[in-house]
DRENLUMBA-159555 format. One record per residue (C-alpha): residue in three letters; x, y, z. Coordinates in steps of 0.5 Angstrom, whole numbers, plus 500, padded with zeros to 3 digits. Example, Ala and Ser with C-alpha at 12.3 -4.5 7.8 and 13.67 -1.06 7.14 Angstrom:
BEGIN
ALA525491516;SER527498514;
This chain:
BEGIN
UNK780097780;UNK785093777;UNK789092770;UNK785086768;UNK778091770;UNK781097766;UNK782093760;UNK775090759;UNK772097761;UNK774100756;UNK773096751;UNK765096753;UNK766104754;UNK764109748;UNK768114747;UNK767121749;UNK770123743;UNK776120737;UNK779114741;UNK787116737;UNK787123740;UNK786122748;UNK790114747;UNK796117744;UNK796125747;UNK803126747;UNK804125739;UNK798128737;UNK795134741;UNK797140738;UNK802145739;UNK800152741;UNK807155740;UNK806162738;UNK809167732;UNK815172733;UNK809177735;UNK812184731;UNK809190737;UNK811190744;UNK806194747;UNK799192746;UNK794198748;UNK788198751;UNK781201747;UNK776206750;UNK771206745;UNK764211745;UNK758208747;UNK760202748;UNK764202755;UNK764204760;UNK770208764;UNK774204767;UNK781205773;UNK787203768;UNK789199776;UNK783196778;UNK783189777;UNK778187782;UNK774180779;UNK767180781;UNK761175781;UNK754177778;UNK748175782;UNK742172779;UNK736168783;UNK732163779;UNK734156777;UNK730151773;UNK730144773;UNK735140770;UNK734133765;UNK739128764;UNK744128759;UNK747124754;UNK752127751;UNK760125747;UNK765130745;UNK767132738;UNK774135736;UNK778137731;UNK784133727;UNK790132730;UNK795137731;UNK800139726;UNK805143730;UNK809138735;UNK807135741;UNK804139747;UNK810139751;UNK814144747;UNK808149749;UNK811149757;UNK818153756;UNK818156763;UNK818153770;UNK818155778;UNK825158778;UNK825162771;UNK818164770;UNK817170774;UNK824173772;UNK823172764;UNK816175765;UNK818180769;UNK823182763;UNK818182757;UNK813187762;UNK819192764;UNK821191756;UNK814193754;UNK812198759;UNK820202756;UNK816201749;UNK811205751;UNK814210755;UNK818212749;UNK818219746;UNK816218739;UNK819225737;UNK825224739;UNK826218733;UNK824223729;UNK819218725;UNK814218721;UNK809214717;UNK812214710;UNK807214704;UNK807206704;UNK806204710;UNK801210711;UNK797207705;UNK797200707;UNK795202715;UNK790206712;UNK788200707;UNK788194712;UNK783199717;UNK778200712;UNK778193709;UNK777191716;UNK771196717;UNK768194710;UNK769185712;UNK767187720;UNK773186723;UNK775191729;UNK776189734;UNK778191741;UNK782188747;UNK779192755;UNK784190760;UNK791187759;UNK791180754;UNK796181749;UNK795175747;UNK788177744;UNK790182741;UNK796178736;UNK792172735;UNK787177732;UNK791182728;UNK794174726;UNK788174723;UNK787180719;UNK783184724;UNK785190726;UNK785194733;UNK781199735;UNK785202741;UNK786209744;UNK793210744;UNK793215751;UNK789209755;UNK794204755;UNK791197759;UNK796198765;UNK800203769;UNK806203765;UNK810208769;UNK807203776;UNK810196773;UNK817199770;UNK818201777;UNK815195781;UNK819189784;UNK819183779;UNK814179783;UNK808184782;UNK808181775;UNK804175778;UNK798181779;UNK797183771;UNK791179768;UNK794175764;UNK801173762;UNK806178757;UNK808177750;UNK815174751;UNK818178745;UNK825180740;UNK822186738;UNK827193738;UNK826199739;UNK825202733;UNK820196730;UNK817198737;UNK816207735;UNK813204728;UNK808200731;UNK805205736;UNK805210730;UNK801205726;UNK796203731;UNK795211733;UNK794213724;UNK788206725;UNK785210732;UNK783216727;UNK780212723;UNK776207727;UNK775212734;UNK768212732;UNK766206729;UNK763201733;UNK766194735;UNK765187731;UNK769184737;UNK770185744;UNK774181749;UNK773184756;UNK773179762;UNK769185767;UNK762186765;UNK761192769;UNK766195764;UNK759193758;UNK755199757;UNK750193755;UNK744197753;UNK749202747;UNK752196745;UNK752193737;UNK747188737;UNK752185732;UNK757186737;UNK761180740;UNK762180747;UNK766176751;UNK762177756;UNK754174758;UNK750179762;UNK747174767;UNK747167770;UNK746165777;UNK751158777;UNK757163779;UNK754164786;UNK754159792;UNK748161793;UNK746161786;UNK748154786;UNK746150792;UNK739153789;UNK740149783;UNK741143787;UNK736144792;UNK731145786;UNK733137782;UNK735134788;UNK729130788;UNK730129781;UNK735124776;UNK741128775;UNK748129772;UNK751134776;UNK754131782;UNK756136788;UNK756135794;UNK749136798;UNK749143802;UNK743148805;UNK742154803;UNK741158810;UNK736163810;UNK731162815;UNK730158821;UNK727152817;UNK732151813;UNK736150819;UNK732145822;UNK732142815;UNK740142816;UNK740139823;UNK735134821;UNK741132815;UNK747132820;UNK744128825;UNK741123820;UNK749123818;UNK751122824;UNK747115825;UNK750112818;UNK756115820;UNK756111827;UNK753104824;UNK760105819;UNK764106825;UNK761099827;UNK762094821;UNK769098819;UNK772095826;UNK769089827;UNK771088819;UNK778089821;UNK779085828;UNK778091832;UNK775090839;UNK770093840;UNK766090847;UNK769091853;UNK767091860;UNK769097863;UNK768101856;UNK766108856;UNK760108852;UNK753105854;UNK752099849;UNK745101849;UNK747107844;UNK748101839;UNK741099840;UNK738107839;UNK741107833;UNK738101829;UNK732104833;UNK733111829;UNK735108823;UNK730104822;UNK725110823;UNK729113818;UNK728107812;UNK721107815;UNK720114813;UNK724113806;UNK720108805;UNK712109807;UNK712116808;UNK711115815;UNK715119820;UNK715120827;UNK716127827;UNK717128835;UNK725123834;UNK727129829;UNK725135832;UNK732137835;UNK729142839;UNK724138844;UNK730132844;UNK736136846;UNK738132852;UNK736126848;UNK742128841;UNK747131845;UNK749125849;UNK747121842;UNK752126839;UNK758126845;UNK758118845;UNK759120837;UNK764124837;UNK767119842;UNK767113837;UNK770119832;UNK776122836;UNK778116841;UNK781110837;UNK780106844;UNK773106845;UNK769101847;UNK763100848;UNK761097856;UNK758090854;UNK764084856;UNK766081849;UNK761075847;UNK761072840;UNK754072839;UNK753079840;UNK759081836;UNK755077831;UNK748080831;UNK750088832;UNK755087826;UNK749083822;UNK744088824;UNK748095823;UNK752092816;UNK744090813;UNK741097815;UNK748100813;UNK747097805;UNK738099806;UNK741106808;UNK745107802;UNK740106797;UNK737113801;UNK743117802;UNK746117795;UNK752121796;UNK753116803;UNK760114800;UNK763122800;UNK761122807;UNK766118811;UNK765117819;UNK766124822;UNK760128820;UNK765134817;UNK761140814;UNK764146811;UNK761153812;UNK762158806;UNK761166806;UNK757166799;UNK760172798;UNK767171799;UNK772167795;UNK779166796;UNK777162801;UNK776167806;UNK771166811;UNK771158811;UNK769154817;UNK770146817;UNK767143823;UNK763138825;UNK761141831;UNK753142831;UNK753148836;UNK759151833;UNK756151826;UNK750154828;UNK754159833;UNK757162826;UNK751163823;UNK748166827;UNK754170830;UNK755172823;UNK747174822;UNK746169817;UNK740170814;UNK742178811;UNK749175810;UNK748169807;UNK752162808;UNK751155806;UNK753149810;UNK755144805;UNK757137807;UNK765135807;UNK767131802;UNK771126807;UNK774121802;UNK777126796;UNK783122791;UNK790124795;UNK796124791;UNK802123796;UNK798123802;UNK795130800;UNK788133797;UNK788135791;UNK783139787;UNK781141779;UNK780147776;UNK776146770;UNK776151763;UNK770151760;UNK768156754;UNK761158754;UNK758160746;UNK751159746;UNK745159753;UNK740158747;UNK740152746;UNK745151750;UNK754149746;UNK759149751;UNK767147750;UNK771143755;UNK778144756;UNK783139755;UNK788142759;UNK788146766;UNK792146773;UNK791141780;UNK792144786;UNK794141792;UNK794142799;UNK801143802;UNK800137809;UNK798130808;UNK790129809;UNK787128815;UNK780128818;UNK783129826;UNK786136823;UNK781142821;UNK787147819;UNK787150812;UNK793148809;UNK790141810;UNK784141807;UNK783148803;UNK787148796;UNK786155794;UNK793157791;UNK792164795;UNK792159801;UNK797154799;UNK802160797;UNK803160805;UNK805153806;UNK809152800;UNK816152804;UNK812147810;UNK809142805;UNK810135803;UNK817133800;UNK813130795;UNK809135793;UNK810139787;UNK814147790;UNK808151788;UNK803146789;UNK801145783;UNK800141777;UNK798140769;UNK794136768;UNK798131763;UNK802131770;UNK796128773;UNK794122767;UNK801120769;UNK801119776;UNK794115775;UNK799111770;UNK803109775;UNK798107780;UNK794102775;UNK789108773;UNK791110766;UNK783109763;UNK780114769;UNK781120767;UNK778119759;UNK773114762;UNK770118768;UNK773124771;UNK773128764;UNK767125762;UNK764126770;UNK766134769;UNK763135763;UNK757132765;UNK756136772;UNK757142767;UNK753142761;UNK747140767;UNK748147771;UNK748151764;UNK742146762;UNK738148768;UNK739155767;UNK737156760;UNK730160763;UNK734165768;UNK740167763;UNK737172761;UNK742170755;UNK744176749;UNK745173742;UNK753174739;UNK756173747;UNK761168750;UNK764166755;UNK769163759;UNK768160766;UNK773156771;UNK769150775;UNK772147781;UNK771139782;UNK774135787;UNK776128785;UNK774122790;UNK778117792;UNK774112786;UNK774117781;UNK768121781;UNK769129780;UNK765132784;UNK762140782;UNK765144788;UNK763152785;UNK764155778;UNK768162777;UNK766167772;UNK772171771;UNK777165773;UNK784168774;UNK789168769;UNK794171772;UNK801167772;UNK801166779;UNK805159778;UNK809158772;UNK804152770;UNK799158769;UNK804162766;UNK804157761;UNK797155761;UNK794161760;UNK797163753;UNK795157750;UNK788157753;UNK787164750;UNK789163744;UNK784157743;UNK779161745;UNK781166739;UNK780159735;UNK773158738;UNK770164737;UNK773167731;UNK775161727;UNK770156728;UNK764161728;UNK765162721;UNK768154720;UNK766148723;UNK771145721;UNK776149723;UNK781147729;UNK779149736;UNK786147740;UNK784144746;UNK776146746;UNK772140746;UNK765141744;UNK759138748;UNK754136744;UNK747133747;UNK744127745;UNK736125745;UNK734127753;UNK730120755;UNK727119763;UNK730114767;UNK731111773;UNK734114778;UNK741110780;UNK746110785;UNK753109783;UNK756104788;UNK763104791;UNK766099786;UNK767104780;UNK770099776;UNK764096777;UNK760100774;UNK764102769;UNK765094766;UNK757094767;UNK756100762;UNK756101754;UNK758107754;UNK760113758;UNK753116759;UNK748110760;UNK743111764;UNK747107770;UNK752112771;UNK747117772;UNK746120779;UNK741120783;UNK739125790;UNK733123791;UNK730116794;UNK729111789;UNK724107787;UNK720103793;UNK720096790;UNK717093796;UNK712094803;UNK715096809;UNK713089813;UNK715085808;UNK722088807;UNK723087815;UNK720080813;UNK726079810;UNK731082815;UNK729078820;UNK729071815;UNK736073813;UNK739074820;UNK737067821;UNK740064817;UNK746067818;UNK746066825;UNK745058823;UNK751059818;UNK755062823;UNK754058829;UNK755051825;UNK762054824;UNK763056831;UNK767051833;UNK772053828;UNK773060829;UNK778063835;UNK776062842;UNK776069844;UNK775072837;UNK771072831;UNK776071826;UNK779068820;UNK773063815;UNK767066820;UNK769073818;UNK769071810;UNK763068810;UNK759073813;UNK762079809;UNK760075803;UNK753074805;UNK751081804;UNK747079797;UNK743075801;UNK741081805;
């Protein structure tokens, strides 16, 4: 995509949302710079009949796990955002950095952790009747206006943004949200493991002691009143069936699109139907048919991995023929012979059951597959036939025609690259932990099968083998977004978040984690082995990301398709799981979603989390984070009682008309799809996983097939005498690949 293509795509593209905010993001996005905070210890609530007990230490995150899916309809939709920011520019909010961030954090901890390990009795202090009167009044002003509110877990954050507002905490002074005694001793790296990031503050002392005295004179009062607002990232601590109805909570009782399973169930239910959601095709394994139907799957992209092996090395003036070659010739024509099989199928529904059944053809597969693994490994191969013009021709014109009619069948063909790559996860493991890239077909079922499967369950999920790279290395995005309604669906993307690189340079010849795995748990390890140019904690803004794509000629794609691509894989998978929800009225949400970039730009949905970590692993979270809670405050808060209220960085999806349309494939070229659209939602930018429409008979298409390589053969040998004496080459190579309309 060039800058000539940028300009009159985006001129022909309807924005997601106002044109002036994301053209000149650095002016106008708001800053989120917060107030001098006036308490040091903000404490946390155990409240009767509203949740349960819960170890002050324990910062275990889990995923629930639901079964059910429903279909997905396409989706039309643009953002909407609040005006522009009156605070300052977004660079004033990022303040800490690699080297300083865990020391500074570090001290506001410690200091806070002093605070409230003070001896009240020792200052001798005492609420005036003044101050006594004005706690006194806040706190039943706050009860008669509903606005208690209560913090379960370690957010400082929250708790000043609300008390900013006017509403006032209920929290027991004896049941603090940390072990204050444990961090006041711990070394400074074991900030990185609290949940979110503390309050960098001035406060003294003495304003300290006041505010804890204030805060305990509040408790009396509001023990045993019930709760207006709770923000609470572990559900298991929700005592649901006590709960206010009345009572919002930062937390949804159920969804399955948290799980691996969960999602690739959603998949396989609209992966014979039109689409937003674009995530990588994977099966969920939990009997012996679904690994037939997986091994079906790999051989298939065998076939079409090989037939690209061949059109990319004669399009490159590589040789490919030889008389002493080590692989049989005849492997060319088995495959044409497999893949016509294959299109037949697609096409008429016909099927020769016999060709895929792998248990009654191993001997048959498992030469296919060395010789594959041969082409895939061996630069050198060659196939034994000496070299003859004519017969490069017409294996090049045959495999490059079947090539183009397979695409049309195997929608995701360009995420698919060359060596069959698959990875294995453990659905209930995160982290990475338990994830195998192989491309071996026996040593992934070894590993299901090793593992027990059928009670452990795994997926097995095709390897995206051509992801965007920046400096050579992977990367991956993690994705915010905020859900505020199951019913109909209302979800708020963010604007902000973190990319996450590998630490070594990408490469399909090497399996090892640091490669192809972007998990920070993993990377952390790598950091001091990484690419020079790789940022030292392996991660990224994500304004640090649009500038790269500016200085490599892409400013348009990160407004035009990978934000857009993102919201619309989302708002897809909570479309599809309106009926199985279970939602309760008066609950929010918030979710990490990870996408995997491909090398033309399109986001590809890998899992979402539902408690993702906000933990300040990385300064760039350190730093993100507060921003993030603040604005969740905005949404939640501000807006539910204000439309017109500002929302930080949250952009609101909102849907559209839901209207049939035919299923599309996005081609290679995504300029090319994009200077064709008149907006970002068009139907051609929908994707489609199941087959497309027949338009034509089988005999006659094969009709044709035969005339169009005629043609070309006459075409080709007319020039003949022009071409190298040994090689196909120059004008000959030029007009064959420019035939392929023709075909």
């Amino acid at each position: 995509m060039n800058s000539n293509n940028n300009t009159d795509k985006r001129k022909t593209l309807l924005r997601w949302y106002e044109k002036k905010t994301f053209g000149n993001r650095k002016n106008k996005t708001k800053s989120n710079t917060l107030k001098k905070p006036r308490i040091a210890a903000i404490l946390n609530t155990e409240f009767d009949n509203e949740v349960k007990q819960y170890s002050t230490t324990n910062n275990t995150k889990k995923n629930n796990k639901q079964d059910g899916f429903d279909q997905i309809q396409e989706l039309k939709g643009e953002c909407q955002i609040p005006g522009a920011s009156k605070k300052g520019k977004l660079n004033t909010r990022y303040r800490l950095n690699f080297k300083n961030y865990i020391q500074e954090l570090h001290n506001a901890l410690i200091k806070e952790c002093d605070y409230n390990l003070l001896n009240l009795n020792s200052f001798n202090l005492t609420l005036d009747f003044e101050s006594l009167t004005s706690v006194t009044n806040q706190t039943l002003k706050a009860i008669k206006e509903q606005k208690i509110f209560s913090v379960l877990g370690y957010f400082p954050i929250i708790s000043l943004e609300m008390k900013n507002r006017g509403w006032v905490e209920k929290r027991d002074p004896d049941r603090p949200p940390i072990n204050y005694s444990h961090y006041l001793k711990s070394a400074p790296y074991m900030v990185n493991w609290i949940e979110s990031p503390p309050l960098i503050s001035s406060i003294n002392k003495n304003d300290a002691a006041m505010e804890r005295l204030k805060s305990m004179q509040s408790w009396t009062i509001l023990k045993n009143k019930k709760s207006n607002f709770i923000f609470v990232t572990r559900k298991q601590l929700v005592n649901w069936s006590t709960l206010n109805k009345f009572t919002s909570v930062s937390q949804m009782p159920r969804h399955i699109f948290c799980t691996k399973d969960g999602l690739a169930q959603c998949w396989e239910y609209y992966k014979n139907s039109v689409t937003n959601l674009m995530f990588p095709r994977c099966h969920y394994i939990r009997s012996e048919a679904g690994i037939d139907t997986f091994v079906e799957d790999y051989i298939t992209t065998a076939l079409v991995s090989t037939l690209k092996i061949i059109v990319h090395a004669i399009q490159n003036n590589k040789m490919i023929f030889s008389a002493n070659g080590n692989i049989p010739c005849t492997i060319i024509d088995f495959v044409k012979l497999c893949i016509f099989k294959f299109l037949n199928k697609q096409k008429n529904g016909n099927t020769e059951k016999d060709m895929w059944n792998f248990k009654n053809q191993k001997e048959v597969w498992n030469e296919f597959m060395i010789y594959h693994s041969k082409l895939i490994i061996d630069s050198n191969a060659k196939f034994d036939h000496e070299y003859i013009y004519e017969l490069e021709l017409d294996v090049y014109a045959k495999c490059k025609y079947l090539l183009e009619e397979v695409k049309k069948y195997c929608p995701q063909h360009f995420i698919d690259g060359i060596t069959n790559t698959w990875i294995v996860k453990p659905t209930s493991n995160c982290s990475g932990h338990g994830i195998m890239l192989s491309r071996d077909l026996l040593a992934i079922k070894h590993k299901m099968s090793a593992a027990n499967v059928f009670r452990n369950n795994y997926i097995v999920q095709k390897y995206i083998e051509r992801p965007l790279l920046v400096y050579t290395c992977k990367i991956d995005l993690r994705q915010w977004f905020l859900v505020t309604n199951m019913n109909p669906v209302v979800v708020w993307m963010y604007k902000e978040g973190y990319v996450r690189f590998c630490a070594k340079s990408f490469s399909m010849k090497n399996m090892h984690e640091s490669i192809h795995l972007s998990n920070v748990r993993l990377q952390t390890k790598y950091r001091k082995i990484r690419n020079p140019q790789v940022p030292e904690e392996c991660m990224w803004h994500y304004r640090e990301l649009q500038s790269h794509l500016r200085k490599i000629g892409q400013e348009y794609v990160w407004d035009e398709l990978i934000f857009p691509g993102m919201s619309e894989s989302i708002y897809a998978v909570l479309q599809a799981t309106t009926d199985t929800a279970n939602y309760r009225d008066k609950t929010f949400q918030l979710f990490g979603a990870d996408f995997l970039i491909t090398e033309n730009f399109i986001p590809y949905l890998i899992e979402i989390n539902s408690t993702p970590g906000l933990n300040p692993s990385t300064s760039v979270i350190a730093n993100l984070v507060p921003m993030l809670l603040n604005d969740i405050v905005k949404v939640t808060v501000d807006y539910e009682k204000n439309s017109k209220a500002d929302t930080g960085l949250f952009v609101k999806v909102v849907p559209e008309k839901w209207k049939s349309t035919t299923a599309v494939v996005l081609q290679d070229n995504p300029a090319k799809n994009l200077s064709n659209r008149s907006n970002p939602f068009d139907s051609s930018m929908i994707f489609a996983v199941g087959p497309a429409a027949l338009t034509t008979g089988y005999n006659q298409r094969m009709a044709n097939v035969q005339k169009n390589l005629a043609e070309m053969r006459l075409q080709m040998i007319a020039r003949k005498n022009k071409r190298d004496a040994r090689r196909y080459v120059g004008v000959n190579r030029d007009l064959l690949l420019g035939t392929s309309n023709l075909i």
